[in-house]
KERO-210838 format. One record per residue (C-alpha): residue number from 1; x, y, z. Coordinates in pm, 1 decimal. Layout:
residues N
+------+----------+----------+----------+
: rogu :       px :       py :       pz :
+------+----------+----------+----------+
:  NUM :        X :        Y :        Z :
...
+------+----------+----------+----------+
This chain:
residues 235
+------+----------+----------+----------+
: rogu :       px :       py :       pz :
+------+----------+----------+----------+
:    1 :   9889.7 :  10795.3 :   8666.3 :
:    2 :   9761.8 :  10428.5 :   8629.0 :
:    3 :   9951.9 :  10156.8 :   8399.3 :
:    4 :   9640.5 :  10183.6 :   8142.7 :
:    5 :   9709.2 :  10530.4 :   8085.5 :
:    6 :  10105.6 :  10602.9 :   8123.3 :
:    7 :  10342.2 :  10500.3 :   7853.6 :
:    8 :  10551.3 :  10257.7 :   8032.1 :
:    9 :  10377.2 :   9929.3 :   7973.2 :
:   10 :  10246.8 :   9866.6 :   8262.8 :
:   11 :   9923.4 :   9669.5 :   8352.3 :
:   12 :   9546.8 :   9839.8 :   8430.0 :
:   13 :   9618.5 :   9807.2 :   8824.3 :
:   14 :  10009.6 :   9953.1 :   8813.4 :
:   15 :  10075.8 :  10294.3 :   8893.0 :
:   16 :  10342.3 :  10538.4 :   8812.9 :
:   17 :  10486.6 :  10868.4 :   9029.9 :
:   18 :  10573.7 :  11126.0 :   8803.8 :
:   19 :  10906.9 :  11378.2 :   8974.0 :
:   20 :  11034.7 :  11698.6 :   8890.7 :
:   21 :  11389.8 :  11675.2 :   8958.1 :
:   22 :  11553.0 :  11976.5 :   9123.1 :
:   23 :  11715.1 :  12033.1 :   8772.2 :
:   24 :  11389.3 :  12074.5 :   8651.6 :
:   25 :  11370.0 :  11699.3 :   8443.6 :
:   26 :  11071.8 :  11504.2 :   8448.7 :
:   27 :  11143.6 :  11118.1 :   8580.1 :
:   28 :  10846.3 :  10830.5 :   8621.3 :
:   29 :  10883.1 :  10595.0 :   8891.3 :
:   30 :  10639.4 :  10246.7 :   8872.2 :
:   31 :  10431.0 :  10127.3 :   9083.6 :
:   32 :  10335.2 :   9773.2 :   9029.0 :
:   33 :  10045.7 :   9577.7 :   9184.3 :
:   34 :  10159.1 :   9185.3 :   9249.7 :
:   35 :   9820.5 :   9124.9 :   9343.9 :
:   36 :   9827.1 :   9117.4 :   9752.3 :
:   37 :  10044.5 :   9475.1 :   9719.2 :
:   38 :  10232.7 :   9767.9 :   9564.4 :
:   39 :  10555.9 :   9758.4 :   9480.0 :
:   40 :  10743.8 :  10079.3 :   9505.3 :
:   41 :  11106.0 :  10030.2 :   9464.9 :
:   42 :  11221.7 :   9718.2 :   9691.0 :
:   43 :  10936.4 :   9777.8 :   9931.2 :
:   44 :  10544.1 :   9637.9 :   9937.0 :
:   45 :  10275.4 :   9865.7 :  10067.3 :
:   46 :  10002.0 :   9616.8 :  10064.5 :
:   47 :   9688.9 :   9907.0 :  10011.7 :
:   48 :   9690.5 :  10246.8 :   9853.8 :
:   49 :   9615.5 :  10390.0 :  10186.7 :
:   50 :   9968.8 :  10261.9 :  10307.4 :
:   51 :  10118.6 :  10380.8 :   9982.1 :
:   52 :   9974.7 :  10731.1 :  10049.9 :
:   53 :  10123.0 :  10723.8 :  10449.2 :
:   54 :  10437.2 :  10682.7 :  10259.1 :
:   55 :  10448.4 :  10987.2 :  10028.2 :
:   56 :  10333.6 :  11130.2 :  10304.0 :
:   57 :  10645.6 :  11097.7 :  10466.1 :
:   58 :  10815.3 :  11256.8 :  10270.8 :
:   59 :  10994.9 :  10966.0 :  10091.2 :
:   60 :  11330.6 :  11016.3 :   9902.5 :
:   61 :  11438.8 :  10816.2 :   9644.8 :
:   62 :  11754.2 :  10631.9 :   9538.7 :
:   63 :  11800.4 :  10559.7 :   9182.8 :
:   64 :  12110.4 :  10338.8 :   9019.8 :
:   65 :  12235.5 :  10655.4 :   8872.1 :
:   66 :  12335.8 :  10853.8 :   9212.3 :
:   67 :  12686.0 :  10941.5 :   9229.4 :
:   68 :  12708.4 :  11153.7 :   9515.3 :
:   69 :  12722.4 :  10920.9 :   9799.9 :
:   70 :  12680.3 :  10571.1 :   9823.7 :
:   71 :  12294.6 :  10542.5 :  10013.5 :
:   72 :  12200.9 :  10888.1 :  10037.8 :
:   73 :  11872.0 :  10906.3 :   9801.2 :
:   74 :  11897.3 :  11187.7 :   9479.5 :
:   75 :  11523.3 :  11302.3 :   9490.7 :
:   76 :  11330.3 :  11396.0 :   9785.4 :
:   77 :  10936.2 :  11398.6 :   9710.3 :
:   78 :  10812.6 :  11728.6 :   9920.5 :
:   79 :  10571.0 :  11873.8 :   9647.4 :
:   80 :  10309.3 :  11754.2 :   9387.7 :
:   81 :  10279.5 :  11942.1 :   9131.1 :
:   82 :   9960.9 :  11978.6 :   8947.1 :
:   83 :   9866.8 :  11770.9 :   8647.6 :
:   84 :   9793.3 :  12022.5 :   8431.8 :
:   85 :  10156.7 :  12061.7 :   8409.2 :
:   86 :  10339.3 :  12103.5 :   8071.0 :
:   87 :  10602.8 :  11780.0 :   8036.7 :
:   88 :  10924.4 :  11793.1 :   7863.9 :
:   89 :  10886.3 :  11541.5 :   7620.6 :
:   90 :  11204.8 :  11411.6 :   7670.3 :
:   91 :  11027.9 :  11251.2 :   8066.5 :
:   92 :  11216.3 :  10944.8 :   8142.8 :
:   93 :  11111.1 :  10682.1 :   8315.3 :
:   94 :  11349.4 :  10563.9 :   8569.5 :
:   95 :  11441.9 :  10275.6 :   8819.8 :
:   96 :  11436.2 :  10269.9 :   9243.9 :
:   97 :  11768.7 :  10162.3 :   9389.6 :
:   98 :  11613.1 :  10247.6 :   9737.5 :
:   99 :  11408.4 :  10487.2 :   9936.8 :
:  100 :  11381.1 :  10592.5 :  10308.4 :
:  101 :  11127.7 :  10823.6 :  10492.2 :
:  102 :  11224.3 :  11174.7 :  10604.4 :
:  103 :  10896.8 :  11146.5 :  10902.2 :
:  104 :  10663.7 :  11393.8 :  10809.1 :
:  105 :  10439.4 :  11357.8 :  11043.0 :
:  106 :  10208.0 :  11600.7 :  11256.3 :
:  107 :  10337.6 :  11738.2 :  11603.7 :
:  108 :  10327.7 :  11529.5 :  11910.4 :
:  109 :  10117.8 :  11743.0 :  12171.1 :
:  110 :  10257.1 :  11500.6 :  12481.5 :
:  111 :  10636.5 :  11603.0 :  12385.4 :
:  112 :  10807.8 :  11917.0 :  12333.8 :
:  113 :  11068.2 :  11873.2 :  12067.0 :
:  114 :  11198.7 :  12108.1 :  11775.1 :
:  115 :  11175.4 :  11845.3 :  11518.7 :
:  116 :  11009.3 :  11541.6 :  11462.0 :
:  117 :  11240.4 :  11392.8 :  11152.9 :
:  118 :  11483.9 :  11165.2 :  11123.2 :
:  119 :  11641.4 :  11213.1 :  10844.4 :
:  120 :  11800.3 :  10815.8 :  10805.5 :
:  121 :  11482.4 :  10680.6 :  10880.7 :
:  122 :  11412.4 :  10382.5 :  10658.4 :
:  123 :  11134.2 :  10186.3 :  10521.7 :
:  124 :  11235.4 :   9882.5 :  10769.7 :
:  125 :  11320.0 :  10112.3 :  11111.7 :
:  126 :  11102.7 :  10363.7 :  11249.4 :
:  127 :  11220.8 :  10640.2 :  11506.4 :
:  128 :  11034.5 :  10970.8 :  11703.3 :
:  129 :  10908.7 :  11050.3 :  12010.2 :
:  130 :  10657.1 :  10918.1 :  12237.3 :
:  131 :  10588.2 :  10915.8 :  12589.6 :
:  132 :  10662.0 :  10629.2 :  12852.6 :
:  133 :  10554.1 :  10529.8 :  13164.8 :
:  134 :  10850.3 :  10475.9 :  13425.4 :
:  135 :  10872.0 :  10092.5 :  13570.0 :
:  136 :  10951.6 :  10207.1 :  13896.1 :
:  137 :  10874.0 :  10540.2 :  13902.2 :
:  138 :  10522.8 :  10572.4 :  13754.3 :
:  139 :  10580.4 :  10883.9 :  13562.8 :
:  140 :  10495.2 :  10961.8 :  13225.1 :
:  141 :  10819.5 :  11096.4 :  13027.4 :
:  142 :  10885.6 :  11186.0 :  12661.5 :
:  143 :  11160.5 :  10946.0 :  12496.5 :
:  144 :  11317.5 :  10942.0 :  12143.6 :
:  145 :  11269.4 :  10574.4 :  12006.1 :
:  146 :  11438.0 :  10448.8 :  11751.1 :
:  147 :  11356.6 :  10051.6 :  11596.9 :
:  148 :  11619.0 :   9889.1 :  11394.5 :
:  149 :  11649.4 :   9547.7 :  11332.4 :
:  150 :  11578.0 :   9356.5 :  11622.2 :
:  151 :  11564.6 :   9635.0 :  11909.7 :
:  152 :  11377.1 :   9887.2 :  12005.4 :
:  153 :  11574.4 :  10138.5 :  12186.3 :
:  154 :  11505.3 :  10468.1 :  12369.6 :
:  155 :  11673.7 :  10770.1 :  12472.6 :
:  156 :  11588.4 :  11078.0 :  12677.4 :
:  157 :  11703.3 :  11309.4 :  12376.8 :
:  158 :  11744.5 :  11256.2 :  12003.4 :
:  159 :  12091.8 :  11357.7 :  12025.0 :
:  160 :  12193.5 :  11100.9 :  12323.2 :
:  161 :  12485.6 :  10829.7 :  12269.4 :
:  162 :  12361.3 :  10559.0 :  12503.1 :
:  163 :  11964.0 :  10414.5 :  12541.5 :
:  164 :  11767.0 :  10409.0 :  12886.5 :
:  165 :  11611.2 :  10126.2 :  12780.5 :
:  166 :  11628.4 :   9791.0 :  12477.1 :
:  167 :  11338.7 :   9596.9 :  12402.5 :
:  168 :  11468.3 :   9330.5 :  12220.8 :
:  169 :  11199.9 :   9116.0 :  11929.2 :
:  170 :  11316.9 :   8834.3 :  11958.7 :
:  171 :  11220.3 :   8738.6 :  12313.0 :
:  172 :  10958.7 :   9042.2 :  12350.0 :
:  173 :  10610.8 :   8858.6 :  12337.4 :
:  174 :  10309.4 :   9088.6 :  12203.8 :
:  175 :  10164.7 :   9441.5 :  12118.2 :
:  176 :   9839.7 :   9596.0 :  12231.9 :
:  177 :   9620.0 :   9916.0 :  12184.6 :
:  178 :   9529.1 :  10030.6 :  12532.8 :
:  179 :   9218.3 :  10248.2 :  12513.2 :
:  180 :   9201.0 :  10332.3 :  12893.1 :
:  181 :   9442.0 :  10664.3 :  12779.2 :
:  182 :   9488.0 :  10865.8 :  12507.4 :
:  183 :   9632.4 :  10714.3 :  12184.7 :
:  184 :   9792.7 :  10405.0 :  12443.4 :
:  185 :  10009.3 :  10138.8 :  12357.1 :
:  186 :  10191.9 :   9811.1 :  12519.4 :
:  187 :  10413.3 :   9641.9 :  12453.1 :
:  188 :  10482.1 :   9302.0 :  12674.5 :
:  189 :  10830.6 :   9109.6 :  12733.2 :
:  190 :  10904.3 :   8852.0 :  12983.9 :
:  191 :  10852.7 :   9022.9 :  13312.7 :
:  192 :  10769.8 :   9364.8 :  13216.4 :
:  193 :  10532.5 :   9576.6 :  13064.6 :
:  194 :  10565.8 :   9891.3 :  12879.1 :
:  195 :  10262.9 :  10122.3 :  12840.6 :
:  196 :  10370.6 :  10357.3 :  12572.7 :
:  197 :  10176.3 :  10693.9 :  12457.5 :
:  198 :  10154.1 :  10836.2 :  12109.8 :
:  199 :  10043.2 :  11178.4 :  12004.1 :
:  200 :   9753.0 :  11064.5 :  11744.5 :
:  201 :   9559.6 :  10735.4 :  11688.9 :
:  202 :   9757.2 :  10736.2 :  11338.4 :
:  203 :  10074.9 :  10753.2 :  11478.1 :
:  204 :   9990.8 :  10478.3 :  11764.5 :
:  205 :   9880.9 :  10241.4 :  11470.6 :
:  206 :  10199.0 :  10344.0 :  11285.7 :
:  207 :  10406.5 :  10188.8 :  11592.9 :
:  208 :  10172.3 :   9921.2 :  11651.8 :
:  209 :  10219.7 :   9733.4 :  11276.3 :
:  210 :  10600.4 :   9824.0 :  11287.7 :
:  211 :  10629.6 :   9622.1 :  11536.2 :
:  212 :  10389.6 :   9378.2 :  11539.4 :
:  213 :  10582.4 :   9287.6 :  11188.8 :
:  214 :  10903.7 :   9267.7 :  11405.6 :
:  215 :  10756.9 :   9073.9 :  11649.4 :
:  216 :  10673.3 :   8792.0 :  11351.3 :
:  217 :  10963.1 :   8847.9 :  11164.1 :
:  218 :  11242.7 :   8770.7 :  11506.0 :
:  219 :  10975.0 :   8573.5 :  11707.4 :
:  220 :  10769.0 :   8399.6 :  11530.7 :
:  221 :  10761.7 :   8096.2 :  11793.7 :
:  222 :  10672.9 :   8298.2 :  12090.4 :
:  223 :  10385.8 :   8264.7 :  12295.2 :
:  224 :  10051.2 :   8385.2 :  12076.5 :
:  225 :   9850.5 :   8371.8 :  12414.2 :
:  226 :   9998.8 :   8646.9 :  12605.0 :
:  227 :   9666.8 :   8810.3 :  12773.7 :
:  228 :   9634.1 :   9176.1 :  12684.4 :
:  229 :   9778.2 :   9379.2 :  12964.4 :
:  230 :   9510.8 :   9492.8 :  13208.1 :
:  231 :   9456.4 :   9880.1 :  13164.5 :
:  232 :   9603.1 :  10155.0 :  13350.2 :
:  233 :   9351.9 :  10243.7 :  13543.1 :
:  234 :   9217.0 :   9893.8 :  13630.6 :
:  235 :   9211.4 :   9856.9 :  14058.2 :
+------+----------+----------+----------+
């Protein structure tokens, strides 16, 4: 509902998500516009279309109030439910300690996998499967990657203990679509490139900001005229 309308006091551009609780309680979460985002707990989405990737994740919810272990979120948003609804009148409105995503997204065609969550995944990492190109090698191979913090890592199974391969932000250099195959991506470090493969163009993008936003946030001194890669099937 927007801030005009609800009864929390917010302004004409805030928002607020309205949750059935799995004890059947109604809780409203705020969103509030700060004028070049949304805030939605400690996190900015800086469009409503990025908001709406986000619930679309299947995003679950921390509040100061959860007692059953210390970072694992109380409410996980799976459903709406319609508007129409009837309300207990007794709807609180309540606050975001923190929120992850749960990865809801649609089925990679390029990899054969039985799931594509990950259920720690937070706002500030990003993990699943895509498929790489081998350095040496030049096969194409399906990879779970996982970004936190400052590395990229991948591994030739969800479940495996130790990566085949880091990238590491802070000396990696730049980030590029590369149309000349489906849904392409590369990303460039000293010496190397990698030509990665997503399953949709929403997904590549998805990968693309992540980590152009690490790139800026552990490198922001690096070399800004790195030439786009020449594509794969350049002679």
């Amino acid at each position: 509902s927007s801030g005009i309308n609800a009864e929390y006091g917010g302004g004409p551009d805030d928002l607020a998500v309205s949750v059935r609780s799995p004890d059947g309680s109604i809780r409203h979460f705020t969103i509030i516009w700060e004028g070049d985002g949304y805030m939605f707990g400690k996190h900015k989405f800086k469009n409503i279309a990025k908001l709406l990737e986000h619930f679309n994740n299947i995003p679950a919810i921390a509040t100061p109030d959860s007692t059953k272990r210390e970072g694992v979120a109380e409410i996980e948003l799976r459903y709406p439910y319609p508007r129409e609804i009837t309300e207990d009148s007794k709807a609180t409105y309540g606050d975001i300690e923190d929120h992850i995503e749960t990865g809801a997204r649609p089925i990679d065609i390029y990899c054969d996998r039985d799931d594509v969550s990950d259920p720690d995944f937070e706002i500030r990492q990003k993990s699943g499967f895509l498929t790489k190109r081998g350095d040496y090698v030049k096969s194409w191979k399906c990879r779970w990657f996982v970004i936190q913090k400052n590395w990229m890592r991948y591994y030739v199974s969800k479940t495996a203990i130790s990566p085949r391969g880091i990238i590491d932000f802070t000396v990696a250099l730049a980030v590029y679509t590369d149309d000349s195959y489906d849904n392409g991506f590369t990303v460039s470090v000293p010496k190397r490139v990698y030509y990665i493969q997503a399953s949709t163009p929403e997904e590549r993008d998805g990968w693309i900001e992540m980590i152009a936003w690490k790139l800026d946030y552990y490198n922001p001194k690096r070399d800004k005229t790195v030439k786009k890669p020449p594509p794969l099937n350049s002679k």
